[in-house]
C-alpha positions in Angstrom: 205.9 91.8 146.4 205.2 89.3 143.7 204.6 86.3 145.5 200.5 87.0 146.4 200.0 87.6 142.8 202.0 84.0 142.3 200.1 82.5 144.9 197.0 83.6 143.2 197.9 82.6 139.6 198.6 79.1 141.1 195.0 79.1 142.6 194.0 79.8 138.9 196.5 76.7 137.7 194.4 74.5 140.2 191.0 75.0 139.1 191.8 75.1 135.8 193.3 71.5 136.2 190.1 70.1 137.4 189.1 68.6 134.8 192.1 66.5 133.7 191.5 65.3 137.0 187.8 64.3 136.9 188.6 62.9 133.3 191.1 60.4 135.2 188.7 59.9 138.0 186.1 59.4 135.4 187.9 56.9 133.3 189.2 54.5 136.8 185.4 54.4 138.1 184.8 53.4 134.2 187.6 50.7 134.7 186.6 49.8 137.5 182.4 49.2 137.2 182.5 47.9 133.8 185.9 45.3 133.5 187.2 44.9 137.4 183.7 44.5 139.4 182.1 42.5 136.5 181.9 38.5 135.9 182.2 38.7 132.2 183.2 41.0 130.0 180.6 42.9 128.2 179.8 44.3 124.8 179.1 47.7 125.8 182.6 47.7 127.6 184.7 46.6 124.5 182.5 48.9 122.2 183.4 51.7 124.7 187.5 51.2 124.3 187.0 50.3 120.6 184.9 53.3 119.4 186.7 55.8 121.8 190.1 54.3 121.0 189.1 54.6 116.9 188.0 58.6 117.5 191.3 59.4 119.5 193.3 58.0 116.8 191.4 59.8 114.2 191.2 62.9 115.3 195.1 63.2 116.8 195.8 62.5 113.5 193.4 64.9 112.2 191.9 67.8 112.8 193.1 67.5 116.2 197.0 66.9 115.4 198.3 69.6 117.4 196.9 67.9 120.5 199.0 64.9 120.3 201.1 63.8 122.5 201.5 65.2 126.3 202.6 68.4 125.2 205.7 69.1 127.1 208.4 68.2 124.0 207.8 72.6 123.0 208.7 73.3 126.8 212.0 71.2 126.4 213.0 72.1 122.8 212.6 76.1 124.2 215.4 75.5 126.4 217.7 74.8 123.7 218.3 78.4 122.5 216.4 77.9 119.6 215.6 81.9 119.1 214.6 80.7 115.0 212.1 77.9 115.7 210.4 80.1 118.8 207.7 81.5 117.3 206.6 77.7 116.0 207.0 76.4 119.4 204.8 78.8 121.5 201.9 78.1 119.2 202.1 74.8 119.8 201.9 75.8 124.0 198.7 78.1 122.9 195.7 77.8 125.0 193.8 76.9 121.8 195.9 73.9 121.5 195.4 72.9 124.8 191.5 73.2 124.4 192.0 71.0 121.2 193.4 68.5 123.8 190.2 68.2 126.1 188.5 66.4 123.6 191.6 63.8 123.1 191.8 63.3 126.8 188.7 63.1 127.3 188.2 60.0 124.3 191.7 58.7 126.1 190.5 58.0 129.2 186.7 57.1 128.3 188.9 54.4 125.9 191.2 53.2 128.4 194.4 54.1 127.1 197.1 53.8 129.6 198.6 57.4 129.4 198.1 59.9 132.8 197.7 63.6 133.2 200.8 64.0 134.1 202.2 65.7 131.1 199.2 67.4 129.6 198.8 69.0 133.4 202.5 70.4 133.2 201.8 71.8 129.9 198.8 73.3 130.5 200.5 75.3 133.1 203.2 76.5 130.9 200.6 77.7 128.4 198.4 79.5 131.2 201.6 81.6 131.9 202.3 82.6 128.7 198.7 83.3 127.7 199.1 85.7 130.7 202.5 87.5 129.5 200.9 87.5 125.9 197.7 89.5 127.4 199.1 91.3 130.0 203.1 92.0 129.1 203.5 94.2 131.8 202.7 92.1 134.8 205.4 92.1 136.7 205.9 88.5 138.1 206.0 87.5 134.9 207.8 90.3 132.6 211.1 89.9 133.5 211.3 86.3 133.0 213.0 84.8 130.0 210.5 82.3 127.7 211.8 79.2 128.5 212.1 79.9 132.0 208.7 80.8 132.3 207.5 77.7 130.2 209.4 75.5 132.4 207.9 77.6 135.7 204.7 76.9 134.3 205.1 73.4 133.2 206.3 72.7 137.4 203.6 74.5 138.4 200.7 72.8 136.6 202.3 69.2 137.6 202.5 69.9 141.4 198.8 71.3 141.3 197.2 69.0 139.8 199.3 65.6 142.0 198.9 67.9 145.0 202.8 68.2 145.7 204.8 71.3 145.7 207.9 69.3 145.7 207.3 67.4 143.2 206.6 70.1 140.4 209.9 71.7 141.7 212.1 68.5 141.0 210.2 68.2 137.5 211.0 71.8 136.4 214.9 71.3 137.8 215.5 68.1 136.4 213.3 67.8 133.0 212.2 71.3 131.9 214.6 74.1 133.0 218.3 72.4 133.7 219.7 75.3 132.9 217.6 77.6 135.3 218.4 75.4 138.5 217.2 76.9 141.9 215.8 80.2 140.6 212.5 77.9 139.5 212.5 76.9 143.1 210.3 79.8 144.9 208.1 80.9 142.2 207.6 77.0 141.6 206.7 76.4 145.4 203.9 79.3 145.4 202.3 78.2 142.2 202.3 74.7 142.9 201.2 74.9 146.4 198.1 77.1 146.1 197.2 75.3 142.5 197.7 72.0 145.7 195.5 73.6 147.7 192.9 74.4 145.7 193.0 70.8 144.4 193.0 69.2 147.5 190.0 71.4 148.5 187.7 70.8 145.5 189.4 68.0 143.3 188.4 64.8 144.0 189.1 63.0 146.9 192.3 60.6 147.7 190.9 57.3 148.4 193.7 54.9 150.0 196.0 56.1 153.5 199.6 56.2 153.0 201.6 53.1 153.0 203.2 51.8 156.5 205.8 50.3 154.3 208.6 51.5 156.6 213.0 51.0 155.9 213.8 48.6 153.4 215.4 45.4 156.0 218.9 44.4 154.5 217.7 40.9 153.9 215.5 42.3 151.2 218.5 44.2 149.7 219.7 41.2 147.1 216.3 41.2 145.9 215.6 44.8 145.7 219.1 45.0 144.0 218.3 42.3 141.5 214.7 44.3 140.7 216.0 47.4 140.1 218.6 45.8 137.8 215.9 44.2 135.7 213.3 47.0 135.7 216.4 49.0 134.5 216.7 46.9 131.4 212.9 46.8 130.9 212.7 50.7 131.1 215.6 51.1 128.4 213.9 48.3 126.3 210.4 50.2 126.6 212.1 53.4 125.3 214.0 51.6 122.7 210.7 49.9 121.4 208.6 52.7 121.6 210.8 54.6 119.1 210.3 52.7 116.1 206.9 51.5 116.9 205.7 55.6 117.0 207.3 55.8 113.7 205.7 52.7 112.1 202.6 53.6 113.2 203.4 57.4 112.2 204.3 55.9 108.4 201.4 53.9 108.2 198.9 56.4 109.4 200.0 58.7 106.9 199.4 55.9 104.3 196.0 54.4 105.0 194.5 56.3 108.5 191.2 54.4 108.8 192.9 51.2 108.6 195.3 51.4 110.8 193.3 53.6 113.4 191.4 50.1 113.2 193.9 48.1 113.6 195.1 49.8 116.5 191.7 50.1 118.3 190.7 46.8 117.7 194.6 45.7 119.1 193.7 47.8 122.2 190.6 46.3 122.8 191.6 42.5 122.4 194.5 43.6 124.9 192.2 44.8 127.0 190.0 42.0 127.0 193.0 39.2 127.2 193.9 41.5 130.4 190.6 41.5 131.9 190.6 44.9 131.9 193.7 45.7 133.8 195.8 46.9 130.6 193.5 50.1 130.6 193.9 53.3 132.0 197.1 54.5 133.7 197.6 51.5 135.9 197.0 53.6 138.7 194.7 50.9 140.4 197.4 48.6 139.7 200.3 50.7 141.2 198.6 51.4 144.5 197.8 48.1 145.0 201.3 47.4 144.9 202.5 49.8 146.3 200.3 49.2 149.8 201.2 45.5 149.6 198.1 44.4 147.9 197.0 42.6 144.4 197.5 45.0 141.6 196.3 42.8 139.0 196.1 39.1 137.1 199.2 37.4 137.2 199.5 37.7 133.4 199.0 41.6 133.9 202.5 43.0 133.2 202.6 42.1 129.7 199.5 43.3 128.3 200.1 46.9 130.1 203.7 46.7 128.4 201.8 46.0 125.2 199.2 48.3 125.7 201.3 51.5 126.9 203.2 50.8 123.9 200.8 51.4 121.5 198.8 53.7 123.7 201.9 56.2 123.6 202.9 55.6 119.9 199.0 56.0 118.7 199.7 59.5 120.3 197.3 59.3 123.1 197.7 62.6 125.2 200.0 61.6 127.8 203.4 60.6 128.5 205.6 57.7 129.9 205.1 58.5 134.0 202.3 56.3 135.5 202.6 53.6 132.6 206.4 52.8 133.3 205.9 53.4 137.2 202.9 50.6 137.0 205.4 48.0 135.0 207.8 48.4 137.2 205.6 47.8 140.0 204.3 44.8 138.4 207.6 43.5 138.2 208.9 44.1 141.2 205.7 42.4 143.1 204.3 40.5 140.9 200.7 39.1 141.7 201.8 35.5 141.2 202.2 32.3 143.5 206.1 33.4 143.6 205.7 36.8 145.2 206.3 37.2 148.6 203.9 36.4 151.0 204.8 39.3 153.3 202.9 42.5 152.2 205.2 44.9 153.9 207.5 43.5 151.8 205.1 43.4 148.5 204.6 47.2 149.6 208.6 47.9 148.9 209.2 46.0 146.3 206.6 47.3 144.5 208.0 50.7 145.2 211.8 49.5 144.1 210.4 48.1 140.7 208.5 51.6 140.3 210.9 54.0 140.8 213.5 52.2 139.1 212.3 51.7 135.4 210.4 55.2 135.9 213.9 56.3 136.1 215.6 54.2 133.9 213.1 55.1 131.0 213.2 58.7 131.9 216.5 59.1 132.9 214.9 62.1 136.1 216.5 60.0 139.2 215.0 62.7 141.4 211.8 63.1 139.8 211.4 59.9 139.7 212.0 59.1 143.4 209.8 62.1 144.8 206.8 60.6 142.3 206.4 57.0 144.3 207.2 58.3 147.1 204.3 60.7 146.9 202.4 58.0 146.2 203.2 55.8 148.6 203.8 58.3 151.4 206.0 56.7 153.6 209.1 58.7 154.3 211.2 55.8 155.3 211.4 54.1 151.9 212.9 57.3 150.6 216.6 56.9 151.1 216.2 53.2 148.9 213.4 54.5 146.3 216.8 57.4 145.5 219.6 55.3 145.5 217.6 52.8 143.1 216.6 55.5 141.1 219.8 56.8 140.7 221.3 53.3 139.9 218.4 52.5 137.3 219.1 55.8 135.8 222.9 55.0 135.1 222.7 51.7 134.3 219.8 52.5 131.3 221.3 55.4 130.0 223.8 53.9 127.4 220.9 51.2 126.9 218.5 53.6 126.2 219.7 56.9 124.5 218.0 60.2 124.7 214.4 59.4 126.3 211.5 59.8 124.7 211.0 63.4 125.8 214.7 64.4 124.1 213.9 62.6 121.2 210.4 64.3 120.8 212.0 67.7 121.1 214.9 66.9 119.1 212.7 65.9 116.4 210.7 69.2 116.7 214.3 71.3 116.3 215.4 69.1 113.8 212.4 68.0 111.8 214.7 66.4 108.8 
């Protein structure tokens, strides 16, 4: 008799994601009114990215230091049987870290910065659920479950509720947060998720653009779709691979001289933004749908300002994680808003989806995951069968390119802090 009480705790998990939500809807009407629908690029727009981007980076590595990052790397490392190291890691899934991390979100995306709620969604989840257990240790649907099993219950949980998909927090929490668990996160995953979906759908904001009418990949677009997924594979490992030493420069020279450098790096994300035209902000999602429905997703000189500014975006520590920034790149690369692209926006449409999935997976290394995200984005069943086998051929080919992915090596560093 557990699953009403589930089904209600996942009614709680989707109002209580709400606002991540209106702070990303927030930030892309921002994006849009003030850079996209504008002739010129104004003062008031630049000072916005600049003085929000200056805060974020001032507080994360401040007061607010707790609240960096996504969040999720505690939920990962608590899978590794580390019984000495628990006690540290649950107080970093507190619920008073997680209010810390309004007020970063809420600087990231008034700033621009490229992360999503993707991760900060899934670990708010995880920290509900223990918040629960902590107050109430004898509630049943909860008592019996081991730590990191609940954690990565949760963590599913809050990322299907707040993207609206039930199947997508169950692949997360199998293939990213509780390996070892397998299909006993399945049920209690499905009932959290999908009344924490149902509550979103019914008073989160609205889904603006139809599902794609991309339909099965034709075979005389398989060379091509071949060839993207072997370079967005490369480009994922290289953006893992980048992002590792450029965290810890920044990391070094924070801890050196903070104001300085949290002006260098605002005033580096502001000049990107304005080289960009205002399409290196946010989390490319205006950019990825457009692709992925076969449309213009940006300037043709688009893809390398977002790879610059999700770079430093992520390194700065900006509340987020790698999901919507390497799906957008990848997108970008695989329809490309140039004079070369294909004419045909059916085939924009699936290329763009190829190039997405595929360095999504090769810079997460989640081939499942990976493949469920775009296609709940672009929402057309028959791409499904390509958007997994590239997914699961980005994901092999990156792997000895890339090393652990940036998630591993976040929670590897939390086990091993020397």
């Amino acid at each position: 008799m557990a699953w009403p009480w589930l089904l209600l705790l996942g009614a709680a998990l989707g109002l209580i994601s709400l606002p991540y939500q209106a702070l990303s809807s927030l930030g892309l009407a921002l994006q849009q009114h003030l850079w996209l629908n504008s002739e010129s690029v104004s003062a008031v727009a630049v000072a916005l990215v600049f003085a929000s981007s200056l805060a974020l980076v001032l507080l994360g590595w401040g007061p607010l230091q707790r609240a960096r990052g996504g969040g999720l790397t505690p939920v990962i490392a608590l899978q590794e049987n580390a019984s000495d190291q628990e006690a540290s890691l649950l107080q970093q899934l507190s619920l008073r870290t997680q209010l810390q991390r309004l007020p970063l979100m809420a600087l990231t995306h008034l700033g621009g910065l490229t992360v999503g709620i993707e991760s900060p969604s899934a670990s708010l989840g995880a920290s509900v659920l223990l918040a629960i257990r902590r107050r109430w240790p004898q509630f049943t649907p909860l008592a019996a479950l081991p730590l990191p099993m609940l954690c990565a219950i949760g963590g599913g949980a809050g990322l299907g509720a707040a993207f609206r998909s039930p199947l997508l927090g169950v692949t997360y929490a199998i293939e990213e947060l509780g390996r070892s668990a397998g299909r006993r996160l399945v049920l209690p995953v499905l009932l959290l998720s999908g009344s924490g979906a149902a509550i979103s759908l019914w008073l989160g904001p609205s889904i603006t653009s139809e599902p794609a009418v991309a339909g099965m990949l034709p075979m005389r677009l398989w060379p091509h779709a071949l060839l993207v997924c072997g370079l967005c594979s490369l480009l994922g490992a290289l953006f893992v691979r980048m992002l590792v030493p450029l965290a810890r420069a920044i990391k070094s020279a924070l801890q050196r001289q903070r104001l300085f450098t949290a002006v260098l790096i605002a005033a580096g994300l502001s000049g990107i933004a304005i080289a960009s035209g205002g399409w290196s902000l946010n989390d490319g999602s205006l950019s990825l749908q457009a692709s992925l429905h076969g449309e213009i997703g940006g300037e043709p000189n688009t893809l390398p300002w977002r790879f610059l500014s999700s770079l430093l975006s992520i390194a700065a520590g900006a509340p987020g994680g790698l999901m919507h920034d390497t799906m957008t790149l990848g997108a970008l690369l695989g329809a490309p808003p140039t004079d070369a692209a294909i004419t045909d926006s059916i085939s924009q449409a699936q290329l763009g989806a190829i190039g997405a999935v595929s360095l999504f997976a090769a810079a997460c290394g989640t081939p499942l995951f990976c493949a469920m995200f775009v296609f709940t984005l672009q929402g057309d069943a028959a791409m499904l069968p390509a958007l997994l086998l590239c997914s699961a051929v980005a994901t092999s080919l990156a792997a000895p390119l890339r090393g652990a992915s940036w998630n591993e090596r976040g929670a590897s560093q939390l086990l091993h802090p020397h």
